[in-house]
N, C-alpha and C positions, 0 to 999 in steps of 0.2 A: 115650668113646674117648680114650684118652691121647695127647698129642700127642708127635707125631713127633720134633720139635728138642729139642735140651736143649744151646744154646748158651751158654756160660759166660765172662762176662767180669768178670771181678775187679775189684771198686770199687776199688780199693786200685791207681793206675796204674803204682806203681813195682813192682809183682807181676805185674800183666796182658799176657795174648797176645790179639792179635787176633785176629777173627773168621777161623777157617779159610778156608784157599785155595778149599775145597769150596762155602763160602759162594758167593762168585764164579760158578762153574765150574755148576754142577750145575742145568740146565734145571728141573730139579723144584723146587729151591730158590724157582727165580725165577717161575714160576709161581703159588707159593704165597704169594709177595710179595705179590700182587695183593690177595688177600683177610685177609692178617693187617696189610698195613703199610697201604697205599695206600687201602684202603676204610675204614680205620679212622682217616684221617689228614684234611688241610683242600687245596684247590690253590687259589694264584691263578687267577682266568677270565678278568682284564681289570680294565676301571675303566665309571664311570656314562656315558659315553661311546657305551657298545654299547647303551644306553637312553635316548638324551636325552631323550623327551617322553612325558608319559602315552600309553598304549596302546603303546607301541614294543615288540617284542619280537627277539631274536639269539640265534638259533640257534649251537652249537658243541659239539665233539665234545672231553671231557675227557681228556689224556692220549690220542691217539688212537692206533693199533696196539699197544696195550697192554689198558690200560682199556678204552678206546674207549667211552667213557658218553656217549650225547646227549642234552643237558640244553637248558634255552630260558633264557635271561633276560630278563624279563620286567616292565617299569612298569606299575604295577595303576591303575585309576582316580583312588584316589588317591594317586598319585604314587611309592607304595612302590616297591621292586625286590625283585623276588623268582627264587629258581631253580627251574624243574620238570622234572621227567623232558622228554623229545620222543620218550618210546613212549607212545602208544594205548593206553589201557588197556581195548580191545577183542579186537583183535588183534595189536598190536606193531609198527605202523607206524610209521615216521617223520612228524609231522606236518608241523613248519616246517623249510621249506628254506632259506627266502630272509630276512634281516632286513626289518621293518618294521614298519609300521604295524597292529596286530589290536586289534580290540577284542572277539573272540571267537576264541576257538583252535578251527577245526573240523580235523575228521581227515580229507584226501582221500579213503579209504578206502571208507567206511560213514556217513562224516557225522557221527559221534558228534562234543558239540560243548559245550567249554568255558570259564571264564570266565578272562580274562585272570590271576588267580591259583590257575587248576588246579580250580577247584571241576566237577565234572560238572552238566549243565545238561540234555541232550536227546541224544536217542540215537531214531532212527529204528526200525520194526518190532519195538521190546522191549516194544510195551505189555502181552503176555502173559506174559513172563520174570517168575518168582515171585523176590520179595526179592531184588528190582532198583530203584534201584540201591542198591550197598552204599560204604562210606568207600574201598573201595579201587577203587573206579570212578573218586574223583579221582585225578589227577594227582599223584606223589609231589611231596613240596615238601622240597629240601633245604635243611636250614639254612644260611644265609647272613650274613658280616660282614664290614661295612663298614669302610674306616679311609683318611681322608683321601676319594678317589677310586677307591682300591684294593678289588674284589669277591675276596673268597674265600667256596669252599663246601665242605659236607664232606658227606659219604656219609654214615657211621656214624661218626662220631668219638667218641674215648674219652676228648678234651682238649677244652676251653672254650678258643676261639683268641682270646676278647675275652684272657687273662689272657698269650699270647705278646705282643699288641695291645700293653696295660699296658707290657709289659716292655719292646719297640721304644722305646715313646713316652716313658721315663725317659730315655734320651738324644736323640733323636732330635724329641721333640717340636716343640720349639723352630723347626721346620722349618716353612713354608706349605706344609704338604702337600697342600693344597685347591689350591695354585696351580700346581701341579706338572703339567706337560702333555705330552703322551706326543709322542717324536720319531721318527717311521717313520724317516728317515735314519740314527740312530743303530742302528737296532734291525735283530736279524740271527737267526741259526739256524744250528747248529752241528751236524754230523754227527761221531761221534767212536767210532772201533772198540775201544771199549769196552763193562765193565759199567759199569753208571748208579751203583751206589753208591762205585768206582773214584774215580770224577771229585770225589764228593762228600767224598772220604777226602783228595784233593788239597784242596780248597778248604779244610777245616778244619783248616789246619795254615800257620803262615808261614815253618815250619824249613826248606821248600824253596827261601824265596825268594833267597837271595844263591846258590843253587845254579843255580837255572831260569831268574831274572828280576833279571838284571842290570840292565838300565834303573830298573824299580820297585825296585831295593836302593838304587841312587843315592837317590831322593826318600825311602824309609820308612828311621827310625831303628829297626835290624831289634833292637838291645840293649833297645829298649823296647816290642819289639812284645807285645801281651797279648791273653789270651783268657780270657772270663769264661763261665762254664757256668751256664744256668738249665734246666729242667723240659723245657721242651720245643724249646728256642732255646738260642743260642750267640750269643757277641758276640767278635769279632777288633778289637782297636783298633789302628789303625795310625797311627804317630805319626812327623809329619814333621821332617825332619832339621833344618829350620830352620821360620820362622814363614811364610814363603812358601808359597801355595795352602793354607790348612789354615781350617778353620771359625772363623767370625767367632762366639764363645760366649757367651750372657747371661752374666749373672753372678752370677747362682744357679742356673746349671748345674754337674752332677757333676765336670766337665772343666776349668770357668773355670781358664785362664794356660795351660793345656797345649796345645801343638802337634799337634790332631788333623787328619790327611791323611784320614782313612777309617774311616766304623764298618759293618764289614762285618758282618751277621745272616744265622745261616744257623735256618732253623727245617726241621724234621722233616716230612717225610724228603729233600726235593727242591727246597728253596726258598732263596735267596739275595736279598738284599738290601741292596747297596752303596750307601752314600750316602757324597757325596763335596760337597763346598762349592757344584757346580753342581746336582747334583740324585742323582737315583738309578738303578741298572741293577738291572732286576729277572733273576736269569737262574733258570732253571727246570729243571731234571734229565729229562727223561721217557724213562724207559726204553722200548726198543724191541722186543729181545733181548737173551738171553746176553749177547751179545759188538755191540751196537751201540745206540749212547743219541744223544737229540737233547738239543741245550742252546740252549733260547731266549733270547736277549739281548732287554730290553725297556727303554728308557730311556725318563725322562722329567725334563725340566731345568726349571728354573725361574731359574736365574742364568747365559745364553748365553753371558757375559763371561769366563765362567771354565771353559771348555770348554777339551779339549786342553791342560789347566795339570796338575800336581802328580800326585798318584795316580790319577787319574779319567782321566788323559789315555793317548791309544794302545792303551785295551782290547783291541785286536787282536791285536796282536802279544804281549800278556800270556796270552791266549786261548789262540794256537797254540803258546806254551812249552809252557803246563798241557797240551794236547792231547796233545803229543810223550809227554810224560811220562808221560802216563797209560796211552796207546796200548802204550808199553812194559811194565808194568805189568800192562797186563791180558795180553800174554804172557806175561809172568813167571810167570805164576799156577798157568801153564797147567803147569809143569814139576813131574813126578814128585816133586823133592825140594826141592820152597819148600811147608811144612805151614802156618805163622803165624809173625807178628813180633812187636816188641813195642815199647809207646809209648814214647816220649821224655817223660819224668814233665814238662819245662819247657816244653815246646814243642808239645806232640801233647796237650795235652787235649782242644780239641774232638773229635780223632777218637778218641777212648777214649768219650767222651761219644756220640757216633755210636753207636758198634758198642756201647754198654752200652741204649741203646734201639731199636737194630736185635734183640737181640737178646732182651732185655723182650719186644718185639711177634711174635718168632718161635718163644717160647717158651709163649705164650699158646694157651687153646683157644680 
């Protein structure tokens, strides 16, 4: 069956239109996100935290009114962590509600009952069911990677997220990411009348900043702001105006003598990761509808001292600029005669990068 999309974005940025307005707009579109981007992509879940101690298991719902995938994370005996579906592979029930402690996953349902890594173990009244049981009686087991304290997992992924990992950890490494401890205070949830990849077309771009974020144009030297494109990631370096609030750098880092305020990563399709001299804000895209996206803010510091300093400071009010803007934007869309635009060759290449793997995965069968 041939596929339906045949979106077209010209490698060549100083040639290229953006992904049509119809992109945006078009409920059918967005639908079919679900199964050509999102299922094919990795999401943060959390950190090892949601599993401190063998046998712990936590329940959550991936992307929920969306996706809406319920998955277990799960400490195996020994010690591993692992992700499994939370359907029954019986009849489709929900098994774990509550986090805690199991050292065997039974189903409320019918009993059927598994071993803390998904494996099928016993199932009540089947002993007459012929070529029972079969590999698909366990429990799916998504793949899963780790980095620092950070869980990601993927559906069907069509990328090795150890090699975006790789990529992070050439500048970034350098960091105690082990020691990095997640701050409920800091951390928040955004509701924004917007589409979900709207917001994402904002963040990959620093062109709007002496436009939208006057305070952040004070601290970033915006003449030296850069954006470096990889495979399936993107790097924004934000470079501060003077040597105040900026990372303290080894010195066989990439960076050594340069004034970095902020290496902002944005990895495919929905994932955001600022790190800043105190720590990092994880913030997360999840579409809801058309016209309405959630953006989770997820912080986690490891140097308290330098909170509220330099570009890391007053996320909020950086937050509601982007929102304004975007919120406008996703009306704009909406108008009979805005068809597409086109990049800024100096300044707009992550989102030429965006919309050329947005539409890779939309063009695919």
């Amino acid at each position: 069956m041939p596929n339906k999309y045949n979106y077209n974005i010209d490698p060549d940025i100083s040639k290229a239109e953006t992904l049509p307005s119809s992109f945006y707009k078009d409920p059918n579109v967005f639908e079919d996100i679900k199964s050509k981007i999102f299922l094919k992509s990795w999401q943060w879940i959390g950190d090892t935290e949601l599993v401190p101690e063998k046998n712990h298991v936590y329940p959550l719902t991936v992307l929920n009114n969306y996706l809406s995938e319920p998955v277990i994370v799960s400490r195996t005996d020994n010690g591993e962590i692992v992700c499994l579906t939370n359907v029954c592979t019986h009849r489709g029930n929900i098994m774990v509600l509550e986090p805690g402690e199991m050292k065997k996953l039974v189903c409320t349902y019918h009993g059927r009952r598994f071993d803390n890594e998904g494996n099928f173990e016993y199932m009540p009244e089947f002993k007459d069911a012929k070529n029972f049981p079969r590999p698909c009686d366990n429990l799916h087991n998504f793949p899963l990677r780790k980095w620092g304290e950070l869980l990601f997992i993927g559906f069907n992924p069509v990328f090795d997220f150890n090699k975006v990992i790789n990529k992070m950890s050439e500048r970034v490494g350098f960091l105690p990411l082990e020691k990095f401890r997640f701050d409920q205070s800091l951390s928040k949830d955004f509701k924004i009348d917007s589409h979900w990849a709207l917001y994402c077309d904002n963040y990959l771009e620093g062109f709007h900043i002496p436009f939208v974020h006057k305070g952040l144009n004070e601290i970033l030297d915006y003449q030296n702001y850069k954006t470096e494109v990889y495979e399936y990631c993107n790097l924004q370096i934000g470079f501060g105006e003077d040597d105040s609030n900026v990372f303290d750098l080894p010195e066989d880092h990439i960076d050594y003598g340069k004034n970095i305020a902020a290496y902002y990563y944005w990895v495919f399709p929905n994932m955001m990761f600022n790190f800043y001299p105190w720590g990092l804000s994880i913030n997360i895209v999840k579409p809801i509808s058309n016209d309405l996206t959630k953006v989770s803010f997820r912080s986690y510091v490891f140097d308290k001292s330098k909170l509220n300093q330099g570009a890391g400071s007053d996320l909020q009010k950086v937050e509601e600029e982007d929102e304004f803007v975007v919120q406008n934007v996703h009306i704009g869309l909406k108008s009979s005669f805005y068809k597409a635009g086109r990049f800024s060759p100096t300044k707009e290449q992550g989102v030429h990068h965006f919309h050329n793997l947005l539409s890779v995965f939309m063009n695919s069968n």
